[in-house]
KOLZA-622291 format. One record per atom (N, C-alpha, C): residue in three letters; atom name; y, z, x. Coordinates in nm, 2 decimals. Atoms other than C-alpha are relative to their C-alpha. Last residue first. Example, Ala and Ser with C-alpha at 12.3 -4.5 7.8 and 13.67 -1.06 7.14 Angstrom:
residu=SER atome=N c2=-0.11 c3=0.00 c1=-0.09
residu=SER atome=CA c2=-0.11 c3=0.71 c1=1.37
residu=SER atome=C c2=0.11 c3=0.08 c1=-0.08
residu=ALA atome=N c2=-0.12 c3=0.00 c1=0.09
residu=ALA atome=CA c2=-0.45 c3=0.78 c1=1.23
residu=ALA atome=C c2=0.12 c3=0.00 c1=0.09
//
This chain:
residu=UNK atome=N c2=-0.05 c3=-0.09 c1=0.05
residu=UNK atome=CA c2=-0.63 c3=-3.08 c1=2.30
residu=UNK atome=C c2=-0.06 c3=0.07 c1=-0.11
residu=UNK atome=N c2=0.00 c3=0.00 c1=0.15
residu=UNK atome=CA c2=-0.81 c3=-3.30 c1=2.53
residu=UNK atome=C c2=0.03 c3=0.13 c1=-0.03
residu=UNK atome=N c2=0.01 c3=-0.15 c1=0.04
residu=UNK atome=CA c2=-0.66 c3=-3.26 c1=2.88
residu=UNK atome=C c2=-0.02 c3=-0.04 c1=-0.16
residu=UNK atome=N c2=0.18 c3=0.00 c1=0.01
residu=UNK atome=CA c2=-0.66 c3=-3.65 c1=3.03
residu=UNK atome=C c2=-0.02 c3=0.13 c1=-0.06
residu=UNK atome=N c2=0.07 c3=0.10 c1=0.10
residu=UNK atome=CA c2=-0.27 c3=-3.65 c1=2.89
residu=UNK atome=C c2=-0.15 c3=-0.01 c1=0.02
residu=UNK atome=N c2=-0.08 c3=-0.03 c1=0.10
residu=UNK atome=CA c2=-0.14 c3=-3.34 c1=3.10
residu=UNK atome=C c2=-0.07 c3=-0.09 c1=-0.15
residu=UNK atome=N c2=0.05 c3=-0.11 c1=0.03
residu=UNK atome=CA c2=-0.33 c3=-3.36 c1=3.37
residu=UNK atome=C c2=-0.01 c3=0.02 c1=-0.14
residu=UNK atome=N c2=0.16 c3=0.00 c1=-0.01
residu=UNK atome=CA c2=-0.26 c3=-3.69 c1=3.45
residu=UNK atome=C c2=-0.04 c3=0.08 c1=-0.05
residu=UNK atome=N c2=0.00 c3=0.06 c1=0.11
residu=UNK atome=CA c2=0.13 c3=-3.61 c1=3.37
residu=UNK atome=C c2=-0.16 c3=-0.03 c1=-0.04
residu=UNK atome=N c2=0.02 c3=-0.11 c1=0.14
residu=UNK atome=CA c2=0.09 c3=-3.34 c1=3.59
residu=UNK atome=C c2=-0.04 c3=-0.05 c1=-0.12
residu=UNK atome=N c2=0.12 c3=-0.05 c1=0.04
residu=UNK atome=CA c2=-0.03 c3=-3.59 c1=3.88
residu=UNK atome=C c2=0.01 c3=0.11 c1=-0.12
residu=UNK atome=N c2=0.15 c3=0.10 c1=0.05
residu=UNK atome=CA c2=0.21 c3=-3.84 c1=3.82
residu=UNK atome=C c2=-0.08 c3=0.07 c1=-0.03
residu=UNK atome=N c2=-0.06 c3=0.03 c1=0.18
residu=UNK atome=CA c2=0.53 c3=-3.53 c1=3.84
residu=UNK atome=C c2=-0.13 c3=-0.09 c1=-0.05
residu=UNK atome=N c2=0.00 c3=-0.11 c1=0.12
residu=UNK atome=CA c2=0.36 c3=-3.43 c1=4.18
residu=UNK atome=C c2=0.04 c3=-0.02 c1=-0.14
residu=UNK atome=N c2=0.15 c3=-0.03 c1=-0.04
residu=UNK atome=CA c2=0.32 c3=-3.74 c1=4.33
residu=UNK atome=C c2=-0.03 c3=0.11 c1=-0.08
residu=UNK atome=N c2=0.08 c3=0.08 c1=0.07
residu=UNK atome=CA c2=0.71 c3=-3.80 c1=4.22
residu=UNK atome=C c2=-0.13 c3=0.00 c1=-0.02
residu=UNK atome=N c2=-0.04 c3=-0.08 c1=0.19
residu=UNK atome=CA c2=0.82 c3=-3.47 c1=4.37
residu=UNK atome=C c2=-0.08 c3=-0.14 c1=-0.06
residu=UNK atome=N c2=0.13 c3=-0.12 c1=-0.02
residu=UNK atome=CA c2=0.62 c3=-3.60 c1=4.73
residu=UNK atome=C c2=0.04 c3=0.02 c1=-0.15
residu=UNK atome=N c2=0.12 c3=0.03 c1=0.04
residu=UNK atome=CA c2=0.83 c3=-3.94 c1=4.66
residu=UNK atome=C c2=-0.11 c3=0.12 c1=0.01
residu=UNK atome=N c2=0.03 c3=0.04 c1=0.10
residu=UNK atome=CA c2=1.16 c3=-3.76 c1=4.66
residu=UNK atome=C c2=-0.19 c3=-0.05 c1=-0.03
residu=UNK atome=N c2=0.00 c3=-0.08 c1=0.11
residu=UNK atome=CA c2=1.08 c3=-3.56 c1=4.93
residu=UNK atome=C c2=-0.01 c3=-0.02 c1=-0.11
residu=UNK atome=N c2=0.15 c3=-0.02 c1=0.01
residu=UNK atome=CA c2=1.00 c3=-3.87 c1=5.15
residu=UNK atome=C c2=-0.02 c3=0.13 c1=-0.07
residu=UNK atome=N c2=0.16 c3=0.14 c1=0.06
residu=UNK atome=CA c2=1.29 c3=-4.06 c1=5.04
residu=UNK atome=C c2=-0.12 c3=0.11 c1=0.01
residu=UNK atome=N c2=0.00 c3=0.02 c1=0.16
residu=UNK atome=CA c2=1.52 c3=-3.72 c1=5.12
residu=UNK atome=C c2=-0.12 c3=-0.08 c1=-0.08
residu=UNK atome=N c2=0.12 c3=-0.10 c1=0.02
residu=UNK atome=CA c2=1.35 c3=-3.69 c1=5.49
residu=UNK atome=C c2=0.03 c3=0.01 c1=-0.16
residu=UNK atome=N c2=0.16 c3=-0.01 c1=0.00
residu=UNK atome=CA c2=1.40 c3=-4.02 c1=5.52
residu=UNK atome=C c2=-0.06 c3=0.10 c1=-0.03
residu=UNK atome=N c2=0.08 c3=0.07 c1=0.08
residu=UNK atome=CA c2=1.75 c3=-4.04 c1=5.43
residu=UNK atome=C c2=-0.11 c3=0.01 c1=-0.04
residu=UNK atome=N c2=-0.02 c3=-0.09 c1=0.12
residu=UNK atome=CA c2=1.85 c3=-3.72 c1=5.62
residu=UNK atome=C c2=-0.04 c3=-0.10 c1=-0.12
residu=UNK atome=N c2=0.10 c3=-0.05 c1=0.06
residu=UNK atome=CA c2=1.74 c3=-3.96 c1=5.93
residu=UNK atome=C c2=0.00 c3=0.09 c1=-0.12
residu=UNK atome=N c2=0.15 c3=0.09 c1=0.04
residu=UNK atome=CA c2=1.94 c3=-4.25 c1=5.84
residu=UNK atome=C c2=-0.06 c3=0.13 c1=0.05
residu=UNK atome=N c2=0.01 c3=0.03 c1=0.12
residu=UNK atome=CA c2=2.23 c3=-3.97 c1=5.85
residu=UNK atome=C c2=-0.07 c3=-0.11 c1=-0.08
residu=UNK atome=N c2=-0.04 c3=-0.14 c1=0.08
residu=UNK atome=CA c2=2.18 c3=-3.81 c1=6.18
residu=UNK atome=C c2=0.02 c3=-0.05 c1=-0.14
residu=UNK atome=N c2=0.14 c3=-0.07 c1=-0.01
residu=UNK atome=CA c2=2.13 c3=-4.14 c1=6.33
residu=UNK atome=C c2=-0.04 c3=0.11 c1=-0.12
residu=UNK atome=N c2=0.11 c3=0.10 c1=0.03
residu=UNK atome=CA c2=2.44 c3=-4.27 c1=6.18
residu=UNK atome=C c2=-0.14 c3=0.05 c1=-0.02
residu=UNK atome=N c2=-0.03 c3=-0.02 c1=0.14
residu=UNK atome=CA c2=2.64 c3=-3.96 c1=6.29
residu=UNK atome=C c2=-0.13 c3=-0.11 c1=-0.07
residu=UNK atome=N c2=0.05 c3=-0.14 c1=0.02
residu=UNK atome=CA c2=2.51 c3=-4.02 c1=6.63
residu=UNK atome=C c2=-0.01 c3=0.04 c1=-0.13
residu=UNK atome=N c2=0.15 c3=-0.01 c1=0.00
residu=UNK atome=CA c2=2.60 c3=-4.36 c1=6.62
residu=UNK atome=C c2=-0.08 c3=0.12 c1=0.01
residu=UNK atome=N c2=0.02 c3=0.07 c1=0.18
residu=UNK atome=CA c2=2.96 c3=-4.28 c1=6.54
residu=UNK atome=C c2=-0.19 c3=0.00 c1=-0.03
residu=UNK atome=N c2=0.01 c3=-0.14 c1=0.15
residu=UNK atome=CA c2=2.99 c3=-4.03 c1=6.78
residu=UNK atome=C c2=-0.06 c3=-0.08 c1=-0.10
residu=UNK atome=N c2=0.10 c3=-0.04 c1=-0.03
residu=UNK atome=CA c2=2.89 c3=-4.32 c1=7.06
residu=UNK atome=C c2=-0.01 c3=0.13 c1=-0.14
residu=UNK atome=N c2=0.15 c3=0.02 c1=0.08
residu=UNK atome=CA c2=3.08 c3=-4.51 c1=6.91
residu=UNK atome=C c2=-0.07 c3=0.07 c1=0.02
residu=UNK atome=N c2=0.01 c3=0.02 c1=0.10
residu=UNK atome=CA c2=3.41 c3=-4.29 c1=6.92
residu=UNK atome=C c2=-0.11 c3=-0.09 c1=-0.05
residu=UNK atome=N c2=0.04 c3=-0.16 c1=0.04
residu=UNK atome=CA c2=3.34 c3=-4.21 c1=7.28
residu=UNK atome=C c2=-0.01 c3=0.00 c1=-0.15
residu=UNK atome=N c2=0.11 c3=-0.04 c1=-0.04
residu=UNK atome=CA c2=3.34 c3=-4.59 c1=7.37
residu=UNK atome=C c2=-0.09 c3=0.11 c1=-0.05
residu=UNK atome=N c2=0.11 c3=0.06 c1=0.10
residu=UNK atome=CA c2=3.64 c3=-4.69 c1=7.18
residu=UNK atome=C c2=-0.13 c3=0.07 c1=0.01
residu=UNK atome=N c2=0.01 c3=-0.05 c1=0.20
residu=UNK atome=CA c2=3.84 c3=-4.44 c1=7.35
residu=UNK atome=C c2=-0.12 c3=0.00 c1=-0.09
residu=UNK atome=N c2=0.00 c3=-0.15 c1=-0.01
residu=UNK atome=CA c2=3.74 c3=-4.54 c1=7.71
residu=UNK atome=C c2=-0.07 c3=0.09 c1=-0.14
residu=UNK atome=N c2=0.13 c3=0.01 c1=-0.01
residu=UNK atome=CA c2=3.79 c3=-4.87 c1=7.61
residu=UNK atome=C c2=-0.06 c3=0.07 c1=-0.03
residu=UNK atome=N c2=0.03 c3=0.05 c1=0.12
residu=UNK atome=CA c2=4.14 c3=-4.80 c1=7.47
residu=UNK atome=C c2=-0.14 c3=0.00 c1=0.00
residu=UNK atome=N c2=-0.03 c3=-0.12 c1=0.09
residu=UNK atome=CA c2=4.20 c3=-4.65 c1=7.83
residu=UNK atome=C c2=-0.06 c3=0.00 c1=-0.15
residu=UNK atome=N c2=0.09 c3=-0.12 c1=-0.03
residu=UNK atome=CA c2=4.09 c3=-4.94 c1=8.00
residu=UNK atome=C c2=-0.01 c3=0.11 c1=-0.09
residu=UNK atome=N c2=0.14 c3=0.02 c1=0.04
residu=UNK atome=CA c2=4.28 c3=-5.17 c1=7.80
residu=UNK atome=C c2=-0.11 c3=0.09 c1=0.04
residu=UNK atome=N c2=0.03 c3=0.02 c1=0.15
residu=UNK atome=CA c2=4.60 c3=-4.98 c1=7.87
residu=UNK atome=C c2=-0.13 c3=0.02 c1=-0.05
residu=UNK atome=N c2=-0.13 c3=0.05 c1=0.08
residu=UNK atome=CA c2=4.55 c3=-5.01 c1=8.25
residu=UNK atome=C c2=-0.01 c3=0.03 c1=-0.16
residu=UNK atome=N c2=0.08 c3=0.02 c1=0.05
residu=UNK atome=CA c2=4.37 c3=-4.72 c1=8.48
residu=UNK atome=C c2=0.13 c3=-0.11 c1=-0.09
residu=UNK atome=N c2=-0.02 c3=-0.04 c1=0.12
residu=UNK atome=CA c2=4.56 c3=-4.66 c1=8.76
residu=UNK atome=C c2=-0.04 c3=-0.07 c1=-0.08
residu=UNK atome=N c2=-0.07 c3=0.11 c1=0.11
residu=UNK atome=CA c2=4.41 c3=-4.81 c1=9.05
residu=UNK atome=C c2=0.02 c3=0.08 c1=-0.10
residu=UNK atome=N c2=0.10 c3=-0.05 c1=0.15
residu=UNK atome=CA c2=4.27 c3=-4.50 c1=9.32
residu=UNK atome=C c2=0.11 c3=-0.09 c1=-0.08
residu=UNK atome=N c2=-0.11 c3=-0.05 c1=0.08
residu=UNK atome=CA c2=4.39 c3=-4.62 c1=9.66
residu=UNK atome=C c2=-0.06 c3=0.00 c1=-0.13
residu=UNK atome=N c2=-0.12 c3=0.07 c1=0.09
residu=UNK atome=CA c2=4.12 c3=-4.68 c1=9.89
residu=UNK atome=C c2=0.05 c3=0.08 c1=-0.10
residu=UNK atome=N c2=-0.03 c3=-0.05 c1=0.13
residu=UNK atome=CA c2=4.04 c3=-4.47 c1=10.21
residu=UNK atome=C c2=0.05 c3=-0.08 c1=-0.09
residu=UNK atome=N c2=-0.14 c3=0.03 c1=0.04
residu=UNK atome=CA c2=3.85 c3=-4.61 c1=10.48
residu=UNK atome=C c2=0.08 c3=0.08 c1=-0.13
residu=UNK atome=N c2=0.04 c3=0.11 c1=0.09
residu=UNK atome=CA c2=3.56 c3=-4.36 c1=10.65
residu=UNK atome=C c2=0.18 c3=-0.07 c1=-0.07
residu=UNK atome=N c2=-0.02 c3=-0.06 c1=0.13
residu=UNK atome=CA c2=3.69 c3=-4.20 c1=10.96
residu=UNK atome=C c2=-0.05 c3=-0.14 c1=-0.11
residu=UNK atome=N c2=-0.13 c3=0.04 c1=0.05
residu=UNK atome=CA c2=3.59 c3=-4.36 c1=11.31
residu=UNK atome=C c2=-0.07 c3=0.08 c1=-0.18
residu=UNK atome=N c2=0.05 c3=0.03 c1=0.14
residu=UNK atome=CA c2=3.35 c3=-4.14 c1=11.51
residu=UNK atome=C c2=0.12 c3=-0.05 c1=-0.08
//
């Protein structure tokens, strides 16, 4: 049985490394991102629930003969 070959493991250069870097820091980034277009949405869609409620009092409020 012949042995499998062995190669020599390349030290990684600079650019690699930097890549590396880059890589992990987008991927946080876009996480963050996410994470902060969705806290948009759920704001937007609170605000407009309070607005729905503020229309409807005012409805209330002015059709109510006094």
């Amino acid at each position: 049985m012949q042995a499998a070959p062995v190669r020599a493991t390349a030290i990684p250069s600079v650019t690699d490394a930097l890549r590396a870097v880059e890589s992990l820091l987008m991927s946080s980034g876009q996480r963050t991102a996410r994470r902060n277009a969705w806290t948009s949405v759920l704001e937007d869609r609170r605000r407009a629930k309070d607005r729905v409620e503020a229309q409807r009092v005012l409805e209330q409020t002015f059709a109510t003969p006094s």
